[in-house]
C-alpha positions as CSV (number, residue, x, y, z in Angstrom):
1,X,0.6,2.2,32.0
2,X,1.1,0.5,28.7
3,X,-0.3,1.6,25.7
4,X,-0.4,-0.9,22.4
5,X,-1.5,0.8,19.5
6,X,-2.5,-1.4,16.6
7,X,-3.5,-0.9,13.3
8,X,-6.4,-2.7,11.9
9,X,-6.1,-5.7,9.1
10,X,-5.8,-5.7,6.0
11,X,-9.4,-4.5,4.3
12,X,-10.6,-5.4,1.1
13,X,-10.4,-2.1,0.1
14,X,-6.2,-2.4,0.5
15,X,-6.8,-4.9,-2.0
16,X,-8.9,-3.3,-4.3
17,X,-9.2,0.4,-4.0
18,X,-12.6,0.0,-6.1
19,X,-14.2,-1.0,-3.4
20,X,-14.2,2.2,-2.1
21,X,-16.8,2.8,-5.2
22,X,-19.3,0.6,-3.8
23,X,-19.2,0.6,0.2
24,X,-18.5,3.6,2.6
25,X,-15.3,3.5,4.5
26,X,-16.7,2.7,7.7
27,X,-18.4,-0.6,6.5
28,X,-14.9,-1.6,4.3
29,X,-14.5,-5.3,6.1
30,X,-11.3,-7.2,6.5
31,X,-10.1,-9.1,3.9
32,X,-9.2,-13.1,4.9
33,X,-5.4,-12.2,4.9
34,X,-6.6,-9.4,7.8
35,X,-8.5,-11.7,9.7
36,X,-5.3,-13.7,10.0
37,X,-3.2,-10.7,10.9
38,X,-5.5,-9.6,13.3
39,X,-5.4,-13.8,15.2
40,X,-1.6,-13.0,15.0
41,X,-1.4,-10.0,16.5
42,X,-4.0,-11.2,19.5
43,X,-1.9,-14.5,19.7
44,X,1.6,-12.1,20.3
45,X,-0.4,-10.0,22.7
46,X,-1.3,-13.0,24.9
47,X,2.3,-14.3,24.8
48,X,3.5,-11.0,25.6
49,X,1.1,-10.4,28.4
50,X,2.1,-13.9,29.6
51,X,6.0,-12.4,30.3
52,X,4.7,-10.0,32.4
53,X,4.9,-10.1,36.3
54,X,2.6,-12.3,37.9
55,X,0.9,-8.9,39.3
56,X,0.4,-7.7,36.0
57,X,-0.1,-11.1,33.8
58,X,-4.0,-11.8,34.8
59,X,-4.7,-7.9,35.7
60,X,-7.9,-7.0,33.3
61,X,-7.0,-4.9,30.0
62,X,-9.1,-2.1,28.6
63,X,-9.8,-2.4,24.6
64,X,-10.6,0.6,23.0
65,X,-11.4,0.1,18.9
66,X,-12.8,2.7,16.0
67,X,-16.3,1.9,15.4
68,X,-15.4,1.4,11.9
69,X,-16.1,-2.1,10.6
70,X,-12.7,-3.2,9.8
71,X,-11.2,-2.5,13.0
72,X,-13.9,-4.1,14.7
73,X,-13.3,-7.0,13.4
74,X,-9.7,-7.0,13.9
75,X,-10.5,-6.0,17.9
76,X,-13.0,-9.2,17.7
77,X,-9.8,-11.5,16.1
78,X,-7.8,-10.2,19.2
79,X,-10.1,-10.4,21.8
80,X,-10.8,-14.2,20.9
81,X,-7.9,-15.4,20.5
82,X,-7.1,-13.7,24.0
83,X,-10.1,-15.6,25.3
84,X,-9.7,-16.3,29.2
85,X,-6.0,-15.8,29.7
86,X,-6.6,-12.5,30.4
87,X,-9.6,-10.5,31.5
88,X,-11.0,-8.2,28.7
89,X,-13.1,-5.4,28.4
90,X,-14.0,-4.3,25.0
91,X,-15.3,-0.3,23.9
92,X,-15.2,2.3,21.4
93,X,-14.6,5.7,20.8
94,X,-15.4,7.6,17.9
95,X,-12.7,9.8,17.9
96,X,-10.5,6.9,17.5
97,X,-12.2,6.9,13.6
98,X,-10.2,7.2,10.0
99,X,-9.4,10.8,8.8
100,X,-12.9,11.7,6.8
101,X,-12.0,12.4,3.1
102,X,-15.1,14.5,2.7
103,X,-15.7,15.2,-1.1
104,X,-13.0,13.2,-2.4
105,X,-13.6,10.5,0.0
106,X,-13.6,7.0,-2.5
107,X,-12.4,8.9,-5.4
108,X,-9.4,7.5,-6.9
109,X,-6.7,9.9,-7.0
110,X,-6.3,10.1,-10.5
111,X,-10.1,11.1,-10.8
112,X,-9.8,13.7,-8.7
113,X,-8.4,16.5,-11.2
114,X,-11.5,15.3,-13.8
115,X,-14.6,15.4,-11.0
116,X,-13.6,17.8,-8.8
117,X,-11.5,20.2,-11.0
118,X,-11.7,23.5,-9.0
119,X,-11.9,21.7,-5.1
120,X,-8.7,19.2,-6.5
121,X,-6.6,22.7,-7.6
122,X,-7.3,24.4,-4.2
123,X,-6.7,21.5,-2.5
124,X,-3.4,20.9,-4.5
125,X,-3.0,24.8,-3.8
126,X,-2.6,24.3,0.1
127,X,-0.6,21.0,-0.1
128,X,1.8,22.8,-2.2
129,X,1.5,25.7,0.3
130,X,1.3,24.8,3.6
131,X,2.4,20.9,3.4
132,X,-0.2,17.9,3.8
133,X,-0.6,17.8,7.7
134,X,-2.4,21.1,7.6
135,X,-4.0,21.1,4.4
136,X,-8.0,20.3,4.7
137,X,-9.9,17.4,2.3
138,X,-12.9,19.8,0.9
139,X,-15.5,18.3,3.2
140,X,-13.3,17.0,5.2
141,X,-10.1,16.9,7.3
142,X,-6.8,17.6,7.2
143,X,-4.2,15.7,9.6
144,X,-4.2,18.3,11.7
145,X,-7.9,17.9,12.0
146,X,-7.3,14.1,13.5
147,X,-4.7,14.8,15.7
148,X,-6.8,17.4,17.7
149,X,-9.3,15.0,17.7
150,X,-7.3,12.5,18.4
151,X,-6.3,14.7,21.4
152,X,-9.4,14.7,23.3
153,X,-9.6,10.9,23.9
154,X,-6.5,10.9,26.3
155,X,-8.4,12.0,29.1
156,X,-10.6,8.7,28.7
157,X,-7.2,6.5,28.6
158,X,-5.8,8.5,31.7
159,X,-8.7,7.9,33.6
160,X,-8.7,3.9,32.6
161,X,-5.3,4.3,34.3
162,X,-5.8,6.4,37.2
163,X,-9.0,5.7,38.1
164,X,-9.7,2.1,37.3
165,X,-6.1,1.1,37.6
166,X,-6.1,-0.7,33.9
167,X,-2.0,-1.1,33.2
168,X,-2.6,-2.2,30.3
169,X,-4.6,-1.1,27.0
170,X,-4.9,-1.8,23.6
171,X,-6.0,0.8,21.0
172,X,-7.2,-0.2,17.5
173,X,-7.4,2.5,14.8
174,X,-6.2,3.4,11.8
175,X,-3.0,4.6,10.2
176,X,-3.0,8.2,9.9
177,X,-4.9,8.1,13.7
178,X,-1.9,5.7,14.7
179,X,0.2,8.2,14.0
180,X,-1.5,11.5,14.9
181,X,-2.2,9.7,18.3
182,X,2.1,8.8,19.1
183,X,3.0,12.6,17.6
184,X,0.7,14.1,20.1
185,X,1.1,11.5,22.9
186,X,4.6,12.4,22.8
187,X,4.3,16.2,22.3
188,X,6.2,15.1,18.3
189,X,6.0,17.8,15.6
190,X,3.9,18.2,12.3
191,X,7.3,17.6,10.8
192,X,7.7,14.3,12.8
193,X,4.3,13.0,11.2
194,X,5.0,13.8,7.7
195,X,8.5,11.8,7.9
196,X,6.9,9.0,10.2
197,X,5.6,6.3,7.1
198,X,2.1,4.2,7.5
199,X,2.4,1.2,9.9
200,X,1.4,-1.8,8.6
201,X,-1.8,-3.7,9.2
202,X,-1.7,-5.1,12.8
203,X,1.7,-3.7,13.3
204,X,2.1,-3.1,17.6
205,X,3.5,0.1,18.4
206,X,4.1,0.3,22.3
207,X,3.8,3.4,24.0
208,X,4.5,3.0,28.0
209,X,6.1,5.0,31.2
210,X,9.3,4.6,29.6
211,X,8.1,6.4,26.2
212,X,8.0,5.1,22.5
213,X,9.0,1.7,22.0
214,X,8.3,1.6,18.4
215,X,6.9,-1.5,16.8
216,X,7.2,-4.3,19.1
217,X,5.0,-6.5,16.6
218,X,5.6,-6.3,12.7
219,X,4.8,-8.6,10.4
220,X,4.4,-8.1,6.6
């Protein structure tokens, strides 16, 4: 089984972080640059599926996608420009979502100390303490939080394998989810995560029976 983990495009919100101000995370769209990204990205996963052995070139391929706006779009760039060369079947799972920022969630950062004084000072309190993997957004999540969740969809890709017999399937997410999914795919440590930096948008990371085979597609 081949695993492709992809980040989304690039949202208008990685723009402008203002946005954040005016529309919730999950309806941030991509910007035009993203859309682009994400029609690259699907054109290298058709080429690549192209190299594969006749067996495997046309076998069907299982999409799985964050119900968040941005990364549905990017999954619809992909499976487009995919079109008929190979067989496609498109879902989502929620679990697959951004890390929820709870009370801070579309604050700017430098706000954060002025509006939320006494949740920002504990919150700095266990960063300082216990590191930023494990330390918990008030209202929120911490990293840990998403790579337990995170966790619990493997069972669903397993089964795509297993039972189905998909060999190969493409996961769009997010960053921090990109990477809580490869620490815990891998059995990788808290310590791995916080040293591991934020893929790029539509960056390919390739995960198959052979292990990690870092970023097969980057392209700034």
């Amino acid at each position: 089984m081949r695993i492709f983990l992809v980040r989304h495009g690039e949202s208008i919100s990685n723009v402008d972080a203002s946005i954040y101000a005016e529309l919730s995370d999950h309806v941030i769209p991509l910007s035009d640059k993203g859309k682009t990204q994400a029609e690259e990205a699907g054109a290298f996963l058709r080429d690549y599926f192209r190299t594969l052995p006749r067996d495997e070139a046309f076998s069907p391929v299982r999409l799985w996608t964050s119900p968040y706006r941005r990364t549905r779009e990017t999954a619809h760039a992909i499976e487009t420009v995919i079109g008929d060369s190979v067989p496609l079947d498109r879902r989502e799972h929620i679990n697959l979502c951004e890390q929820q920022f709870g009370l801070f969630d579309g604050v700017p950062d430098e706000e954060l100390p002025v509006r939320f004084p006494n949740e920002y000072a504990h919150y700095k309190k266990c960063v300082d303490h216990e590191g930023k993997f494990w330390a918990r957004v008030p209202l929120g999540e911490s990293r840990f939080d998403v790579a337990v969740r995170v966790r619990e969809t493997f069972g669903t890709f397993l089964r795509d394998a297993e039972r189905w017999r998909y060999k190969n399937i493409i996961v769009i997410c997010h960053g921090v989810t990109l990477r809580a999914f490869v620490m815990q795919w891998l059995h990788l440590t808290p310590e791995w995560f916080e040293a591991e930096p934020t893929p790029g948008n539509c960056w390919i990371r390739l995960i198959d029976d052979a292990g990690d085979q870092g970023y097969i597609y980057r392209k700034d």
